[in-house]
MISEKOL-282666 format. One record per residue (C-alpha): x, y, z; residue in three letters. Coordinates in steps of 0.02 Angstrom, whole numbers, padded with zeros to 5 digits, always signed. Each point is the difference from the previous one (the first is absolute). Last residue first. Layout:
<pts>
XYZALA
...
</pts>
This chain:
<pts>
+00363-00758-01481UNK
-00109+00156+00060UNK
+00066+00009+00161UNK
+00182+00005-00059UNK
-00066+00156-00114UNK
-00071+00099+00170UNK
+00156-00038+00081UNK
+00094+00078-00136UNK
-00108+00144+00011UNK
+00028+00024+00181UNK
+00184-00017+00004UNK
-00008+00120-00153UNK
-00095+00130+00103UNK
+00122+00003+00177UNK
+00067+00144-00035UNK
-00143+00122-00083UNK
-00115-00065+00130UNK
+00110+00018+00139UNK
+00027+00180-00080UNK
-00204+00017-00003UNK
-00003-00068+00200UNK
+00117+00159+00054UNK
-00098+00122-00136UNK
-00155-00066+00120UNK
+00061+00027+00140UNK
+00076+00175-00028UNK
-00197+00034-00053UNK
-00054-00077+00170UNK
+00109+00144+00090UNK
-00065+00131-00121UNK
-00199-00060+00079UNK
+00082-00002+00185UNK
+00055+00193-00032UNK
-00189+00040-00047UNK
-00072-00112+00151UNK
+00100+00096+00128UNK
-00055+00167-00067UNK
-00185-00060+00014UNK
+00027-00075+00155UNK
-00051+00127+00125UNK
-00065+00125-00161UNK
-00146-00122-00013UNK
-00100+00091+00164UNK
+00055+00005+00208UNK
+00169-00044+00089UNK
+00017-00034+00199UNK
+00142+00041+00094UNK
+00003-00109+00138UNK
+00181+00089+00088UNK
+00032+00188-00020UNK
+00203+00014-00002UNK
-00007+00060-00199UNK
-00091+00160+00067UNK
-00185+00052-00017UNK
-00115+00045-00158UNK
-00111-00146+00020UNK
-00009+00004-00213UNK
+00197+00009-00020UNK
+00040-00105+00138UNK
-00130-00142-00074UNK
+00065+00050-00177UNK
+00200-00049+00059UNK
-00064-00125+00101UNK
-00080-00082-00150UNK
+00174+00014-00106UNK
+00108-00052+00136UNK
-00106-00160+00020UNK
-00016-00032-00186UNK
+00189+00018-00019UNK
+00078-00064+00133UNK
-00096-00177+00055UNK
-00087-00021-00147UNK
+00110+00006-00140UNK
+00172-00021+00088UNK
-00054-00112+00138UNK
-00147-00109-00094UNK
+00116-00032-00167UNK
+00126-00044+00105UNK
-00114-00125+00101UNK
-00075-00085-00169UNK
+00163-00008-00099UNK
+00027-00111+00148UNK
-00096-00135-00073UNK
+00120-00001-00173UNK
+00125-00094+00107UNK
-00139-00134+00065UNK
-00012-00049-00193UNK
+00169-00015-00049UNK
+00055-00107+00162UNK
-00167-00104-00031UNK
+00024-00018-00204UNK
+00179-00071+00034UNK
-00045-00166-00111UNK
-00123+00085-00132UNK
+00092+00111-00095UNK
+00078+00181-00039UNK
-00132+00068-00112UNK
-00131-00097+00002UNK
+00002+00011+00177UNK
+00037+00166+00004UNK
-00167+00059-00101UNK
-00106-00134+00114UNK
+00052+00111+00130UNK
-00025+00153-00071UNK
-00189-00032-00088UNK
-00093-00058+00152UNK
+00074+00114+00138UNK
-00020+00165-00124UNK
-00180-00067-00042UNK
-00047+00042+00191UNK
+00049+00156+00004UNK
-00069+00051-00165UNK
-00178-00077+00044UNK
-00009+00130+00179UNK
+00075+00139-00086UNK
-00149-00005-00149UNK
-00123-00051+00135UNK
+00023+00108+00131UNK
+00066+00166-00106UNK
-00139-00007-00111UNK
-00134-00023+00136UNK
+00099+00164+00124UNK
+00005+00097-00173UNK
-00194-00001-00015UNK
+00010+00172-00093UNK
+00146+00056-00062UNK
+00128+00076+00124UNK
+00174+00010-00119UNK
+00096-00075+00121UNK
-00136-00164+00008UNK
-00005-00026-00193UNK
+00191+00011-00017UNK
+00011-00131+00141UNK
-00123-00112-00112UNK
+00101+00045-00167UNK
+00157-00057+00084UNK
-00070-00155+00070UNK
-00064-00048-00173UNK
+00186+00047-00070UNK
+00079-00128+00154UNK
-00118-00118-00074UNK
+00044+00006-00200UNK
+00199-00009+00082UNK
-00035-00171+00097UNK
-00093-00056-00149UNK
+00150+00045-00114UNK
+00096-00101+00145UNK
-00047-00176-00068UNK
+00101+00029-00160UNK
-00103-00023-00161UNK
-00023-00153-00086UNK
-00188+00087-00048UNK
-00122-00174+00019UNK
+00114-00079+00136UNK
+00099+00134+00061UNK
-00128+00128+00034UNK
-00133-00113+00053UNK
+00107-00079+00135UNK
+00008+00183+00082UNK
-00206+00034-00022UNK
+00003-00143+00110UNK
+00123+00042+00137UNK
-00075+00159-00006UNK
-00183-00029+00013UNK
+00019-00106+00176UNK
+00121+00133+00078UNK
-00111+00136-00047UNK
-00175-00104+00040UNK
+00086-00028+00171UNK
+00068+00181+00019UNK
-00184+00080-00060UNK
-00091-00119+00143UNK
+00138+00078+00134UNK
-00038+00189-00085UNK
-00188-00046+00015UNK
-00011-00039+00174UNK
+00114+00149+00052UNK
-00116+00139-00110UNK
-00140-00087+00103UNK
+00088+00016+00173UNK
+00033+00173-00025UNK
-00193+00040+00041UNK
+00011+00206+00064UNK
+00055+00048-00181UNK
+00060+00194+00033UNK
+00128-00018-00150UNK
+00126+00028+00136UNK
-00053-00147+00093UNK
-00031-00115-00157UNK
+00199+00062-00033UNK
+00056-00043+00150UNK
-00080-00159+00017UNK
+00083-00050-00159UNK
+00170+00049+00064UNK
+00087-00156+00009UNK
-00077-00065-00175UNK
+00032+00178-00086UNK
+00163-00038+00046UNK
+00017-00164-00026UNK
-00067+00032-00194UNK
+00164+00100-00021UNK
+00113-00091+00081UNK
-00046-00153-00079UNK
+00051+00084-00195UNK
+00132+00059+00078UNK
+00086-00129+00076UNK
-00054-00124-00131UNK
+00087+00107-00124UNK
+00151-00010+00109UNK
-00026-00164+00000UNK
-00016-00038-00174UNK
+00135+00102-00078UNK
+00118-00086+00158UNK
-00018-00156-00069UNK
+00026+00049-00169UNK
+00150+00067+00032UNK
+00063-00165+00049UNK
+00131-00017+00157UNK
-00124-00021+00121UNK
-00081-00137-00094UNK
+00176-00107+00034UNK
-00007+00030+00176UNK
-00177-00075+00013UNK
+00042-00153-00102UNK
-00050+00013-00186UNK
-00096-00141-00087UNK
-00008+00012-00195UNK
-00116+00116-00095UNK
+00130+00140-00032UNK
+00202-00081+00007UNK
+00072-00075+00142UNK
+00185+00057+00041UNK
+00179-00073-00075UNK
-00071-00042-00181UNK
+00146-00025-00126UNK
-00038-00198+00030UNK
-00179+00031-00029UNK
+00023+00081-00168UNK
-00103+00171-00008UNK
-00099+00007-00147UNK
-00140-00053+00112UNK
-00074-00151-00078UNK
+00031-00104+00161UNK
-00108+00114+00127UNK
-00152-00011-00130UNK
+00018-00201+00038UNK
+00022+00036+00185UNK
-00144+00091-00012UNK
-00097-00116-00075UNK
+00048-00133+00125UNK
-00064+00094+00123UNK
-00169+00012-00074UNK
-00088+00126-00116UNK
-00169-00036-00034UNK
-00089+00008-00176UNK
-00083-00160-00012UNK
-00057-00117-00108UNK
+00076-00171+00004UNK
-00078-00041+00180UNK
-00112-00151-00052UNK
+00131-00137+00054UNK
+00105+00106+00156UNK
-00163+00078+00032UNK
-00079-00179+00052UNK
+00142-00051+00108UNK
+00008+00171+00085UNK
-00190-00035+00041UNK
-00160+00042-00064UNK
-00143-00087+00071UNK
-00135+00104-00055UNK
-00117-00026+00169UNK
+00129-00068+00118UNK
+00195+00078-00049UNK
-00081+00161-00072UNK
-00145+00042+00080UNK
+00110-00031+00169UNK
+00124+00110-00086UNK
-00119+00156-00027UNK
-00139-00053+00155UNK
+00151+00055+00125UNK
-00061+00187-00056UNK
-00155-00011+00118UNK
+00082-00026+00157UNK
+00008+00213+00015UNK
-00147+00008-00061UNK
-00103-00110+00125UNK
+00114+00123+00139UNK
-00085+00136-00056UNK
-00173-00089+00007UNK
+00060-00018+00164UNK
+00051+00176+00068UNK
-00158+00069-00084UNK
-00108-00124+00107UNK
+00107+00045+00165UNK
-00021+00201-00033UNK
-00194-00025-00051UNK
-00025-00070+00168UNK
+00130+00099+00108UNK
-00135+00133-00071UNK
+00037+00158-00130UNK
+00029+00173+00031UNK
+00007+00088-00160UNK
+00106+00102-00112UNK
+00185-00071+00049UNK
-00060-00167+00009UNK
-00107+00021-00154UNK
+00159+00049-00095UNK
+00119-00149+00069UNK
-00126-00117-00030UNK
-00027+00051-00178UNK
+00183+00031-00042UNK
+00023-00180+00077UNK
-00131-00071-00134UNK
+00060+00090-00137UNK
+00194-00053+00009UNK
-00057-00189+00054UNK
-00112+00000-00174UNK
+00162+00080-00089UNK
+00102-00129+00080UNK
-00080-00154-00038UNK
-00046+00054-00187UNK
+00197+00029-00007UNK
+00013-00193+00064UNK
-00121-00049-00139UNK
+00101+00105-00137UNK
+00165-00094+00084UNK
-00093-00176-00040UNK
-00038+00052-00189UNK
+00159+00070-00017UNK
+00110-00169+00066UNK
-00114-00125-00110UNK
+00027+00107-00167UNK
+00200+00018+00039UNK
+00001-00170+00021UNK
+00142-00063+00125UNK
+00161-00024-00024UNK
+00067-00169+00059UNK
+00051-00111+00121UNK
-00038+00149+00118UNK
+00092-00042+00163UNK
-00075+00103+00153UNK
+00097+00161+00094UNK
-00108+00023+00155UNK
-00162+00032+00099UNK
-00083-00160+00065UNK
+00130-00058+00151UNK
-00036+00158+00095UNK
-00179+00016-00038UNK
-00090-00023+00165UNK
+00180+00086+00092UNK
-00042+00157-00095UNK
-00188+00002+00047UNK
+00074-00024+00196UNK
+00108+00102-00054UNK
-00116+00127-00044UNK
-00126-00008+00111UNK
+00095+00008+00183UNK
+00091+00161+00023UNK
-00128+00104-00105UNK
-00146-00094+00090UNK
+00112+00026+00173UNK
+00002+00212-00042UNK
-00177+00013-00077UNK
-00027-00080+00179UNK
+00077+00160+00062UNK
-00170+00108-00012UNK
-00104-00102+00119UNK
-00184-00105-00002UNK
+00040-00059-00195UNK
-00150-00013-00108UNK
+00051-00172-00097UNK
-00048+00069-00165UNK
+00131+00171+00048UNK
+00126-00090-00053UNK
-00025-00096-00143UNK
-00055+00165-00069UNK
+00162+00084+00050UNK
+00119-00132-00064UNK
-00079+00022-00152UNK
+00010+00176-00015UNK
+00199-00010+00059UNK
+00022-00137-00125UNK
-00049+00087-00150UNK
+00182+00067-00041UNK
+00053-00184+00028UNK
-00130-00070-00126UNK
+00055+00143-00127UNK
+00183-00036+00007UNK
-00056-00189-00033UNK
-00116+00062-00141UNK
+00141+00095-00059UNK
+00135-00114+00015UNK
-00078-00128-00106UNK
-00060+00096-00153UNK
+00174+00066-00031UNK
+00086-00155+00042UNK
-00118-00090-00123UNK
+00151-00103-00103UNK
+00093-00016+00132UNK
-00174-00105+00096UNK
+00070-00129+00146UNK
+00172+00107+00018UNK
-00103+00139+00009UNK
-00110-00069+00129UNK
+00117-00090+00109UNK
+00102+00178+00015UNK
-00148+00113+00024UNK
-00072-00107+00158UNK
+00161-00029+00059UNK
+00057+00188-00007UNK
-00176+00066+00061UNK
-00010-00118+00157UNK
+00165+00051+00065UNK
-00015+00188-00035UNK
-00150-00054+00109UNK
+00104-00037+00139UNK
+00077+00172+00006UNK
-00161+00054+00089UNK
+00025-00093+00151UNK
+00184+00018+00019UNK
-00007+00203-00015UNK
-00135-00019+00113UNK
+00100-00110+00135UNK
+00145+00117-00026UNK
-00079+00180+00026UNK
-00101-00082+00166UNK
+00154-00035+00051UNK
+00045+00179-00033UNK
-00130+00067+00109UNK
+00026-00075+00141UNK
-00108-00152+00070UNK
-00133+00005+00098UNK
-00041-00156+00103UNK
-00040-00146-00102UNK
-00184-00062+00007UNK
-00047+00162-00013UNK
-00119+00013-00136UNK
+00105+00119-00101UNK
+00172-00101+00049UNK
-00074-00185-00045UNK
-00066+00079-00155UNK
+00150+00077-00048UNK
+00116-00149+00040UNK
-00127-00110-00107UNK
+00027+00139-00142UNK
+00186-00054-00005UNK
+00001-00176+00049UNK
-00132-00054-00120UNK
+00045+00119-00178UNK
+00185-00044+00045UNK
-00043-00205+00003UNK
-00120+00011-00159UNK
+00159+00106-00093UNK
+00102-00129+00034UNK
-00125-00149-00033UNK
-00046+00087-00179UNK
+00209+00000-00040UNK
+00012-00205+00065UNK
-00155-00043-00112UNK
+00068+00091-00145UNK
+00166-00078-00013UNK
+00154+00057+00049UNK
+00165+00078-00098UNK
-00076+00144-00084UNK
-00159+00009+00129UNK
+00114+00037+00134UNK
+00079+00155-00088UNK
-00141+00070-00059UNK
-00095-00023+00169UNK
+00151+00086+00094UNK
-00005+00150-00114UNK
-00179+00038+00023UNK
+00001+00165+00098UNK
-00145+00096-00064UNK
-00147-00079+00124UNK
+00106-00003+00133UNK
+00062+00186-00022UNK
-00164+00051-00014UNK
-00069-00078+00141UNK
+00172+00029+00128UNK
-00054+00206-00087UNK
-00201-00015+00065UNK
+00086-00059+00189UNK
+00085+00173-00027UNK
-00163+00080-00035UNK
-00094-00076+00154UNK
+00128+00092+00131UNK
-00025+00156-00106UNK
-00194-00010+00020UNK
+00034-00024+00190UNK
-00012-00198+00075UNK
-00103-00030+00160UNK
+00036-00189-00020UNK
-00187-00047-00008UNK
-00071+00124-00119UNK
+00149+00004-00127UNK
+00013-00176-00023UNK
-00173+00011-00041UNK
+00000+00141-00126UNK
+00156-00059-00087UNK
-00073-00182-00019UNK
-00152+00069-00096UNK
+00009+00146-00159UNK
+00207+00026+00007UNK
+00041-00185+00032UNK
-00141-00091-00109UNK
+00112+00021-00175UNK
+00163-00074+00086UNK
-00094-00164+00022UNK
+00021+00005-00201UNK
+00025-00215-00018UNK
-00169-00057+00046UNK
-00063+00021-00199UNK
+00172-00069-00058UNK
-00008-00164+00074UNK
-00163-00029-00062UNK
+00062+00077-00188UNK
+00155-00114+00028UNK
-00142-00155+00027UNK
-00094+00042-00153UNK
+00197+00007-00119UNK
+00031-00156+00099UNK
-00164-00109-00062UNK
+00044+00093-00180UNK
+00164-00094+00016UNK
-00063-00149+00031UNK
+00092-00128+00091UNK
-00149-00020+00151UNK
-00123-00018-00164UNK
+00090-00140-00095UNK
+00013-00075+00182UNK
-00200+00016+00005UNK
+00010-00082-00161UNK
+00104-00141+00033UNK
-00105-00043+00153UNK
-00159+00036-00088UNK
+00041-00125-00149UNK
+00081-00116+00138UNK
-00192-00008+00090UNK
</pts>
């Protein structure tokens, strides 16, 4: 009985038991992703609201879900558990107030409150992200790249899982997508609260062991990638029963438990601990803190003459803003995001103009081509430095020239453009938000990672507005004017064949090239930094 006490608290101290439970966390985290497709439709049903009415409570979503500053801050001076309450509390009070308000249980309220209590609502998962993403890179620095892509990948595929769970309990009205949304997650939050965090590593851990167990957690998600892209597919082909929907819903749910087998494998089955790595551990080619700080002392630059932190070491928010590097990456970011948002907001658009009746198909599989993006990225990142000590933004650069060649390959009107364009867009998007962040946090440290990380989020909305919202849009009026033949005051103009977006996807392919020459001169800056950490690896 003491051998299973001792190793189920071996297990609760795990940091592969917290990486599984962040990936939970993360997987309710994107409420923001059911807005558009199923609360906006209800809340605009029973409070009467116009299409312009529904598009400002669309900007209190987008500004929620891009506004992270407060969750940096808080999780620099306060633990996990108190951060993942926060955001818990605002995801509760602020789509509760919806729901209370759509089903009329609160008389109607104006507009603007409205504004506020979705703003709230969906700026509690900036709350869940930043915990989640700053337990688990402290947990795994040597993996950050790995890490923060399946995590980024989880929360991208939150909005299909959130749907599925959904719809298995057949719901009688439209707004209880509204009280699951303002209920599930922190009540899933509030589950794990005192699980995900920061744990004490003894030692480093075996770079054999940690591979083998991140290979079975990329099995995980590729078999969870296929299976929703299957569901999502035949849902959109076929009309299947509340039978089939509830049996899909659980086996999908089987899945999602099914990574916890990693650590409990681990602790019960092989019992590997941190006291066992710390005596058969010797081989290994991790970096850990202390590594760092190691590189950090055989700068050429004496401490003493040393007034600001140097690459590799931890950088407060203020501090980052004054490196040129920092700004290289986000303004890379900014394009390189703007450009696959675009195609991303305007994917219907561009199935509509394409004369595909189905967009819900190309939708499906851009979501499914973000998750394996984000997932393939933060991998194919690690590779880089570990096996060619090169700097973790040559992958960010290799990506932005995919994109590139994708948008190329839709102006120029080949055949099966709208597939290209889907997949290749949808996997560069999401490899941008596995590859930058991990990229600053090697860069300018672990301890401020949440202020640095919830900065580079609203590369996201300026990317949107100047990309999206001006240029695309002027550009397909401009054809839909040109084709209806009627003056600039005609209102639903409607735009028909390639040449819609064709023009728009030419100048977003030169945009990603200025991306990528922004990540090569991060590259060319930050190279010796990356060799040198390569060699302190290695000893």
């Amino acid at each position: 009985m003491a051998l299973w006490r001792q190793k189920l608290e071996t297990l609760t101290n795990d940091r592969w038991l917290v990486f599984v439970c962040a990936m939970w966390i993360q997987s309710v985290a994107g409420v923001g992703y059911l807005f558009g497709g199923s609360m906006s439709p209800a809340i605009k049903t029973s409070l009467g609201y116009n299409q312009k009415q529904i598009g400002l409570l669309g900007v209190a979503k987008n500004l929620g879900d891009a506004i992270g500053f407060v969750s940096g801050a808080l999780s620099d001076v306060s633990p996990s558990w108190t951060v993942l309450l926060v955001g818990a509390a605002q995801n509760f009070v602020g789509y509760g107030v919806v729901w209370l308000v759509v089903t009329g249980q609160l008389p109607n309220l104006p507009l603007w409150i409205l504004f506020v209590a979705i703003f709230v609502g969906t700026n509690g998962e900036t709350y869940y992200n930043t915990a989640s993403l700053v337990s688990c890179i402290h947990n795994f620095p040597e993996s950050r790249g790995p890490v923060v892509g399946i995590l980024k990948g989880f929360s991208g595929l939150s909005g299909a899982i959130l749907t599925q769970v959904y719809l298995m309990f057949n719901p009688s009205h439209d707004s209880s997508v509204i009280l699951m949304v303002a209920l599930g997650p922190p009540l899933v939050v509030l589950a794990l609260l005192f699980v995900v965090r920061p744990v004490e590593r003894s030692c480093r851990a075996s770079s054999r062991s940690d591979d083998l167990r991140f290979l079975a957690i990329y099995g995980f998600c590729v078999v969870l990638a296929v299976y929703l892209l299957g569901v999502l597919v035949l849902r959109s082909l076929v009309d299947i029963t509340q039978t089939v929907t509830t049996a899909s819903g659980a086996i999908l749910v089987v899945l999602m438990v099914a990574p916890v087998l990693v650590p409990s494998a681990s602790v019960f089955l092989l019992g590997i601990n941190n006291a066992a790595l710390a005596k058969t551990g010797e081989e290994t080619t991790s970096v850990d803190l202390n590594e760092i700080k190691t590189l950090i002392e055989r700068s050429d630059i004496s401490p003493e003459k040393r007034r600001a932190p140097c690459i590799g070491e931890d950088f407060t928010l203020l501090q980052a803003l004054g490196q040129f590097d920092f700004w290289l990456i986000f303004m890379s970011l900014v394009l390189g995001v703007g450009s696959g948002i675009t195609v991303i907001d305007n994917l219907g658009q561009i199935c509509y103009s394409l004369a595909y009746s189905n967009a819900k198909v190309f939708v499906s599989l851009i979501s499914i081509s973000i998750f394996l993006g984000r997932v393939a990225g933060g991998y194919f990142s690690e590779l880089i430095i570990r096996k060619l000590s090169l700097p973790r933004t040559m992958a960010m650069s290799a990506v932005q020239a995919i994109m590139s060649l994708g948008l190329i390959y839709y102006a120029i009107d080949w055949p099966g453009k709208i597939y290209v364009v889907t997949i290749v867009i949808g996997m560069g998007y999401g490899a941008h938000w596995a590859i930058a962040p991990a990229s600053v946090s090697d860069i300018f440290g672990l301890k401020c990672f949440g202020s640095l990380y919830n900065f580079q989020i609203t590369a996201l909305p300026i990317g949107s507005f100047v990309f999206s919202g001006v240029i695309a849009s002027n550009i397909y009026d401009y054809y839909a004017r040109k084709q209806a033949g009627t003056s600039p005051e005609t209102e639903s103009l409607t735009c028909t064949g390639s040449v819609c977006y064709s023009v728009t996807c030419g100048l977003m392919s030169v945009v990603c090239l200025m991306a990528m020459l922004l990540s090569l001169s991060v590259v060319y800056r930050t190279r010796t930094f990356y060799l040198r950490l390569h060699r302190v690896s290695k000893t």
